[in-house]
KESE-871999 format. One line per 10 residues: number of its first residue (from 1); their letters; for each residue x, z, y of N, C-alpha, C, O, CB. Coordinates in pm, whole numbers, plus 50000, padded with zeros to 5 digits. Glycine has a CB too. Layout:
NUM	A	X/Z/Y/X/Z/Y/X/Z/Y/X/Z/Y/X/Z/Y; ... .
This chain:
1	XXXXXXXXXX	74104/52027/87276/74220/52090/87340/74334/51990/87334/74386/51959/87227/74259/52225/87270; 74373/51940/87452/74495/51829/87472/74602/51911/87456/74604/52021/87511/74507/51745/87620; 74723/51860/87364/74839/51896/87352/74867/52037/87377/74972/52074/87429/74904/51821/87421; 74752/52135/87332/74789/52280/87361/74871/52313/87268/74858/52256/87160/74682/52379/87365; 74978/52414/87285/75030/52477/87183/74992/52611/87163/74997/52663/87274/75152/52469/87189; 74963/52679/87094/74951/52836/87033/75052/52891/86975/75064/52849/86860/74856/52856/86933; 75135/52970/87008/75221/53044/86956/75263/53171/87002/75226/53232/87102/75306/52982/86947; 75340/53200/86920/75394/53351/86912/75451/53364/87064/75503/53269/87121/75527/53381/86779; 75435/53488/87121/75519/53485/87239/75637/53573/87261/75657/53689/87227/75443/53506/87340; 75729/53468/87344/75909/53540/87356/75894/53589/87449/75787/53596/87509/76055/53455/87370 .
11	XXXXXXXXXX	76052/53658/87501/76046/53742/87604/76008/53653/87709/75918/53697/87780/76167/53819/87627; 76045/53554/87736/76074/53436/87840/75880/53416/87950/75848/53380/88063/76132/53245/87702; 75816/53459/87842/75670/53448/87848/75589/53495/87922/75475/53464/87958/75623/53475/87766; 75724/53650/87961/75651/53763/88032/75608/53763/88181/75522/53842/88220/75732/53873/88020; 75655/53692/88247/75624/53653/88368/75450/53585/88346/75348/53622/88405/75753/53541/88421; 75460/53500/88265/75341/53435/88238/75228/53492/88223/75130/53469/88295/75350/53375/88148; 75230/53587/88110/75180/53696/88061/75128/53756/88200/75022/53714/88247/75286/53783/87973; 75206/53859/88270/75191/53937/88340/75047/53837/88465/74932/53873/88488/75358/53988/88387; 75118/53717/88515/75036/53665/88625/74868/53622/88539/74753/53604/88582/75134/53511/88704; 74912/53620/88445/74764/53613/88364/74656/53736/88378/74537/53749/88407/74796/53605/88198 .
21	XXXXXXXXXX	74746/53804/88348/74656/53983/88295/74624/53987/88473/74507/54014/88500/74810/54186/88199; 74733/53960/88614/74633/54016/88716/74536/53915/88750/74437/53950/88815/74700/54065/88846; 74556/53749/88702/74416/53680/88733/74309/53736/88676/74203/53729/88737/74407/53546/88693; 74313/53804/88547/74171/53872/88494/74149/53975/88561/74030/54007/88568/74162/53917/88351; 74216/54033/88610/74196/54193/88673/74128/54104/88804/74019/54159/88819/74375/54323/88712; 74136/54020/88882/74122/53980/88988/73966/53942/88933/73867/53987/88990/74234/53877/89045; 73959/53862/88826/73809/53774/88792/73714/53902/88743/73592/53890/88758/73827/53631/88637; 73770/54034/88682/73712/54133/88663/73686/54200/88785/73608/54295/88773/73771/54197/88580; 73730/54176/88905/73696/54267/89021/73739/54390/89045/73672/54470/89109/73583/54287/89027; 73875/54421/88987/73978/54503/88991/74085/54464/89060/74176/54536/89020/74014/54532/88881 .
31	XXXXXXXXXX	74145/54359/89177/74238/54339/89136/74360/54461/89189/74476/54422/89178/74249/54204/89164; 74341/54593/89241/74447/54654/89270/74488/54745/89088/74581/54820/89059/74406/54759/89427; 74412/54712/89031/74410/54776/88902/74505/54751/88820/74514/54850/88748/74309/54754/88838; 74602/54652/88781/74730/54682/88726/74855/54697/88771/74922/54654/88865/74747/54616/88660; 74873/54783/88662/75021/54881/88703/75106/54851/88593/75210/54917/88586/75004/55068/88712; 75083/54762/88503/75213/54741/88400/75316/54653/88500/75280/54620/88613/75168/54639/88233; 75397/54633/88466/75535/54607/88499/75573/54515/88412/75550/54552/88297/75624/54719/88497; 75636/54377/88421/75704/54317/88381/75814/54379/88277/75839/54336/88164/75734/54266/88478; 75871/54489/88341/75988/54538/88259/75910/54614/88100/75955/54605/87986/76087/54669/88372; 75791/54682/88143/75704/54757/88066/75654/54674/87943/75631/54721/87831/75590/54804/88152 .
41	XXXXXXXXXX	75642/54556/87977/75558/54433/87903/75724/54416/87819/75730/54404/87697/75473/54260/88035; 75814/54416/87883/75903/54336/87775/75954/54472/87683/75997/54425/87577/76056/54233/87857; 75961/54566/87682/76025/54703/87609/75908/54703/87509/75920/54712/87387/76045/54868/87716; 75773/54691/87592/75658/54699/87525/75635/54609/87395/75611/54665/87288/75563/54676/87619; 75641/54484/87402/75616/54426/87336/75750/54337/87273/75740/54255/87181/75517/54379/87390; 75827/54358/87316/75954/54299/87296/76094/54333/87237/76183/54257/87201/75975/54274/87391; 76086/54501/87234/76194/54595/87243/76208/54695/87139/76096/54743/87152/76186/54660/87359; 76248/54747/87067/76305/54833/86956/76178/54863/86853/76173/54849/86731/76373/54982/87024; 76044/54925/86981/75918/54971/86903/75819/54910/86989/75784/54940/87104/75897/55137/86884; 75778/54815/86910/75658/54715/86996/75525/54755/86950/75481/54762/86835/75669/54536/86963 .
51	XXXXXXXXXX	75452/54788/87101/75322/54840/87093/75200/54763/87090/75087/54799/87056/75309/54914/87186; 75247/54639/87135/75131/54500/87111/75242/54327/87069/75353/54274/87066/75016/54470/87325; 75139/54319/87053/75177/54150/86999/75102/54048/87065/74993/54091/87102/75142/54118/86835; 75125/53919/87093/75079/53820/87139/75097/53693/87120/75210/53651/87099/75087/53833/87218; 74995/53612/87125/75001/53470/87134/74951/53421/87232/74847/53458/87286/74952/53410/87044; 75056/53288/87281/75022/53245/87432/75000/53104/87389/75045/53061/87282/75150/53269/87564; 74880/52982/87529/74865/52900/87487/74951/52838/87607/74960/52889/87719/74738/52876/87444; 75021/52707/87560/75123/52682/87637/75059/52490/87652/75014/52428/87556/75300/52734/87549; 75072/52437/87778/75021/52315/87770/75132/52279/87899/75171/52328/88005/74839/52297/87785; 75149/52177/87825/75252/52095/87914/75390/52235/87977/75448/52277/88078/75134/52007/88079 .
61	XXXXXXXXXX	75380/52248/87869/75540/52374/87899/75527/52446/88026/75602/52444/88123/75718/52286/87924; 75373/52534/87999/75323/52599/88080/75227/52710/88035/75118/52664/88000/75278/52518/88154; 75238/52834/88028/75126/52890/87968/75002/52935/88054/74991/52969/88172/75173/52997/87899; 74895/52920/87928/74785/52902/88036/74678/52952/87989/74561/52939/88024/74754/52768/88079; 74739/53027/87884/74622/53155/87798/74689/53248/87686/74787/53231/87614/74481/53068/87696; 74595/53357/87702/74713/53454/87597/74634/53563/87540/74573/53648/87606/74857/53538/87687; 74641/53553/87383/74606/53692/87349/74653/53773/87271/74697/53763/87157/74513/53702/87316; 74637/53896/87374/74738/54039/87366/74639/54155/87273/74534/54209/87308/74778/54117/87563; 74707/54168/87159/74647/54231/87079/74738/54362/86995/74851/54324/86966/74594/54125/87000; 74701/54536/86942/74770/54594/86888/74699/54608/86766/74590/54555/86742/74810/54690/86953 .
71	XXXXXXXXXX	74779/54701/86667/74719/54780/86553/74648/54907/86650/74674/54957/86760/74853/54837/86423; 74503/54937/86502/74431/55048/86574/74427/55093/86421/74489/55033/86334/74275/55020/86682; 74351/55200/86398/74299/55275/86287/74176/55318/86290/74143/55407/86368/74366/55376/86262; 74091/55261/86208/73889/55319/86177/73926/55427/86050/73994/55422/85948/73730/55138/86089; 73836/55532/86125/73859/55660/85993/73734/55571/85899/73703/55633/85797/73802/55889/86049; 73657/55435/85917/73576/55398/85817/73588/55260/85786/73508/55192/85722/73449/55429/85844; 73697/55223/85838/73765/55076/85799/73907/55107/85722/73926/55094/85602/73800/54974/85952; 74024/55161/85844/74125/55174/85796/74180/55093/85882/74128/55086/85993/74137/55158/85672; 74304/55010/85850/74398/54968/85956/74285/54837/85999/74198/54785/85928/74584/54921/85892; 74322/54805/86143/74234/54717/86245/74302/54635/86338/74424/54651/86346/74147/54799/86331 .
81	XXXXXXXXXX	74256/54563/86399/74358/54511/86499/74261/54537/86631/74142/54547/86601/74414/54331/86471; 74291/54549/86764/74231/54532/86880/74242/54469/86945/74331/54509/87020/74227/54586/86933; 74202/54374/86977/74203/54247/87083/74198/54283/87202/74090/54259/87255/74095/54152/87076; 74276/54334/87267/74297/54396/87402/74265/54264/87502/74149/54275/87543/74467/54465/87421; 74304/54192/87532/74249/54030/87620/74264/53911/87572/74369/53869/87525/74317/53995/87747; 74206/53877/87576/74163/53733/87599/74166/53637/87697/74055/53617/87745/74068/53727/87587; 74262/53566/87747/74282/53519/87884/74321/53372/87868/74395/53325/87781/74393/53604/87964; 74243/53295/87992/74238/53140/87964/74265/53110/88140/74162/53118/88208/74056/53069/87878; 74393/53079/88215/74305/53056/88340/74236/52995/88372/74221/52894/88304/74333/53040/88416; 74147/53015/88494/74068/52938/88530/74054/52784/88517/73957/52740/88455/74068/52970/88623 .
91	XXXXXXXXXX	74140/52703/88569/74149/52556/88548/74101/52504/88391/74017/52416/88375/74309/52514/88577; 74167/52571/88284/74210/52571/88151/74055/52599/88060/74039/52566/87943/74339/52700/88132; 73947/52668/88151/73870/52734/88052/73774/52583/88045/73788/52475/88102/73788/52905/88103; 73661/52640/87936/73569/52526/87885/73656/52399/87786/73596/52312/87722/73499/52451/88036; 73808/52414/87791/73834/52295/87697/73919/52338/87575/74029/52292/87547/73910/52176/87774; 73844/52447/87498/73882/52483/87360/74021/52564/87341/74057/52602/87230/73889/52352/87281; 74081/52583/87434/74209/52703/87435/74179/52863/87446/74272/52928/87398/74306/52677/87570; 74068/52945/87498/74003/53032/87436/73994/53036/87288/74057/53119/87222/73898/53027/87483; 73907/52938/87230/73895/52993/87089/73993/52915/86962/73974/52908/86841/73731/52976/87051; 74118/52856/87061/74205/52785/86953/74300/52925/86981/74394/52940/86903/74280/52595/86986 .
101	XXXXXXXXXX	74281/53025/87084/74378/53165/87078/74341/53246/86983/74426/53309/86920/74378/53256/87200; 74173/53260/86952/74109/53348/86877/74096/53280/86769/74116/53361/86679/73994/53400/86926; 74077/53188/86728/74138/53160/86579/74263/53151/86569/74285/53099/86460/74098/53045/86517; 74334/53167/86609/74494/53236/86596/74501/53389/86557/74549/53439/86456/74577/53228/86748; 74444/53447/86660/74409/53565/86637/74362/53655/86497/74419/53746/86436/74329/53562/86713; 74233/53586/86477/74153/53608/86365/74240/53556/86263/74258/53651/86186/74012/53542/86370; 74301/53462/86224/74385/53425/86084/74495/53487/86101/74543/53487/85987/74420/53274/86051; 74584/53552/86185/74648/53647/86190/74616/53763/86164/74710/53832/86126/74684/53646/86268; 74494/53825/86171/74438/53923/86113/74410/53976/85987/74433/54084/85933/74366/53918/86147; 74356/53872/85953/74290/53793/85826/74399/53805/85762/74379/53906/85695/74232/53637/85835 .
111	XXXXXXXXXX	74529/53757/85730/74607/53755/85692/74692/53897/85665/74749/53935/85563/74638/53670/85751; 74680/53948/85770/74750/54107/85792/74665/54222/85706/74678/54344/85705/74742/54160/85976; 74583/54145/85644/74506/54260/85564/74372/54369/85631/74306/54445/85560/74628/54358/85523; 74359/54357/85740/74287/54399/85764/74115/54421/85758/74047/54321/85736/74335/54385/85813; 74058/54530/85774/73902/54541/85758/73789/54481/85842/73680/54430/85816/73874/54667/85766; 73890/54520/86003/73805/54500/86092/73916/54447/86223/74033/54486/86227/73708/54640/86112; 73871/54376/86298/73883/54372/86430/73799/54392/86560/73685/54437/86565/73918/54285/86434; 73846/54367/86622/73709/54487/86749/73815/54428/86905/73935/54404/86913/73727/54789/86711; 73709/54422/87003/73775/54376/87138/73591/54464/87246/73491/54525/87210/73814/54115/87142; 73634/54428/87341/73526/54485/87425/73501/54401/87575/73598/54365/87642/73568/54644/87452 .
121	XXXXXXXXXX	73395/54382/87606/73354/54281/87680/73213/54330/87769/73097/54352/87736/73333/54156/87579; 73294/54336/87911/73203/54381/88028/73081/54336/88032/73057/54219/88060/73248/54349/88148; 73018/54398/88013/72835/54365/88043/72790/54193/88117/72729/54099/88067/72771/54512/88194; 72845/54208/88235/72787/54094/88290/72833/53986/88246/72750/53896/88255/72793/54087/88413; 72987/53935/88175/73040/53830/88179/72961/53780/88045/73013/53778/87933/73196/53838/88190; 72795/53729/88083/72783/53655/87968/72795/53529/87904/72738/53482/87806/72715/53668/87952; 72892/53483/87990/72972/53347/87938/73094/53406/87792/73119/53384/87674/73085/53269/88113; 73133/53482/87894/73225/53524/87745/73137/53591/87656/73154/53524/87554/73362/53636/87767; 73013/53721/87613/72949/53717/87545/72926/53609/87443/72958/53604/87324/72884/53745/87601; 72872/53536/87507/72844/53421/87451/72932/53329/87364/72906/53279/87254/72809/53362/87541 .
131	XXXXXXXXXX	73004/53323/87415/73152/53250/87339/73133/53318/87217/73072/53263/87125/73328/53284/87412; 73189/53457/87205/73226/53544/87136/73091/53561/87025/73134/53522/86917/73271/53663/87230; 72999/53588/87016/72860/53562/86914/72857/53408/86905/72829/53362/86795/72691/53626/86985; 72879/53333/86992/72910/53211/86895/73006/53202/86749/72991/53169/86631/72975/53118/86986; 73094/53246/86823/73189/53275/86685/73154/53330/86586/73207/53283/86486/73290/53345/86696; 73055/53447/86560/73010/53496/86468/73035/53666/86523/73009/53752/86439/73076/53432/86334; 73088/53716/86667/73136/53833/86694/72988/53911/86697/72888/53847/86731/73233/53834/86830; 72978/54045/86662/72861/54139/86683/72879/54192/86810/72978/54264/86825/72848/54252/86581; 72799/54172/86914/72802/54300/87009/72730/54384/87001/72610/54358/86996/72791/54288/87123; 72776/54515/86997/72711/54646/86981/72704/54672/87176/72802/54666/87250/72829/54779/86863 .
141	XXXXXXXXXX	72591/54695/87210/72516/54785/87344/72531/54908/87345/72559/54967/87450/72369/54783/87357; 72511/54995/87188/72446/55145/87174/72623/55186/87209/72619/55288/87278/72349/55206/86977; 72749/55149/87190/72820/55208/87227/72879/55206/87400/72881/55122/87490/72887/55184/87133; 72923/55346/87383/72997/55317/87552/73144/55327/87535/73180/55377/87428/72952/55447/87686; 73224/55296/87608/73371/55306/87599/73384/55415/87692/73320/55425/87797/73460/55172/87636; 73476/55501/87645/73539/55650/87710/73685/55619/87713/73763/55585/87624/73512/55806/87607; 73704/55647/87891/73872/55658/87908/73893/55778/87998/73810/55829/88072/73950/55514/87985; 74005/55811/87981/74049/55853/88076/74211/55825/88146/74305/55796/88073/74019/55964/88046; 74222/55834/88255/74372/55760/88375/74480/55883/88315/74454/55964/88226/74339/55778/88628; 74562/55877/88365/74672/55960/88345/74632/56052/88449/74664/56169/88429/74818/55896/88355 .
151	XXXXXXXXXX	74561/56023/88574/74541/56137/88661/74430/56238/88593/74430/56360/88579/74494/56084/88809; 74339/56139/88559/74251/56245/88437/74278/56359/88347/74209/56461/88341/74211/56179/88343; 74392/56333/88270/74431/56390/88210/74530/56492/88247/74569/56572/88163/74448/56326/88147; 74569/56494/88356/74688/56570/88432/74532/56697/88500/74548/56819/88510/74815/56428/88595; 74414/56632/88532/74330/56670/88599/74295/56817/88451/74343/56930/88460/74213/56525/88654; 74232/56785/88370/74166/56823/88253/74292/56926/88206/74270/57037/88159/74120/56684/88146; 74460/56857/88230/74551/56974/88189/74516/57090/88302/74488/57206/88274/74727/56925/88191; 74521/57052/88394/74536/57196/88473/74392/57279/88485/74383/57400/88501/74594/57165/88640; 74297/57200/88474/74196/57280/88441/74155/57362/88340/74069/57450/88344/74128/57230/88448; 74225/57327/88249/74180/57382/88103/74281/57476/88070/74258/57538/87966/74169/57269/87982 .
161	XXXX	74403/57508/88137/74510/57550/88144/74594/57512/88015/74649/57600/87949/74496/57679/88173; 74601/57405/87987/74680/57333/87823/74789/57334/87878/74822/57326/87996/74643/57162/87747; 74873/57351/87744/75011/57297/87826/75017/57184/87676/74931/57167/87590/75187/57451/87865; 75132/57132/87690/75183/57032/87635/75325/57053/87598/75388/56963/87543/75163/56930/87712 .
């Protein structure tokens, strides 16, 4: 990795940040799929009560990878961290700024006391698989991930007649 830097990220970042998260949404085959907001990202992570944290990789006073990670809770670990993305752009990948983010990551973890960390990774991309069990990561198959949209849940309120 030439002259990358890894560090903590400022508000200043968020632009960066943001055009990152829709190149993955784009390389994931989503790209009408994000709806955070610039403004959302900086309150979010930046502002009174911050809901994630991040480190961006910056090369030639440019960032060009970032990972966005929160606290979670295992009722059989205890406090956790979640590696919400992992993002390298395109140009950038194959020359060690992926996993100079995730060993950032991980010794930040490591450090924070934690039991476990945990991230999740689409079936087909088995380049990143791969990366990731290189490192020593377990992928579990037997689980599935369950979400639901805000329309979901607006859906499930009126059906179920809940109120809130």
């Amino acid at each position: 990795m030439k002259n990358a830097i890894i560090r903590k990220a400022v508000e200043s970042d968020v632009p960066s940040i943001l055009a990152l998260i829709r190149e993955l949404a784009h390389f994931e085959r989503e790209p009408e799929a994000v709806a955070v907001t610039e403004a959302e990202l900086l309150r979010d992570g930046f502002g009174e009560l911050t809901h994630f944290q991040c480190f961006v990789a910056e090369l030639d006073q440019v960032i060009v990878g970032i990972a966005l990670f929160y606290p979670c809770y295992s009722t059989w670990k205890g406090k956790s961290w979640h590696l919400e993305d992992l993002i390298v752009t395109e140009s950038q990948r194959g020359k060690g700024i992926g996993f100079a983010l995730l060993k950032k990551f991980i010794a930040f973890a490591n450090s924070s006391g934690v039991r476990r960390i945990q991230w999740v990774v689409l079936d087909w991309n088995t380049s990143a698989i791969s990366f990731y069990q290189k490192q020593g990561a377990k992928t579990f198959t037997e689980w599935n991930i369950t979400q639901m949209t805000a329309s979901d849940m607006q859906t499930f309120i009126a059906n179920n007649h809940a109120s809130i």
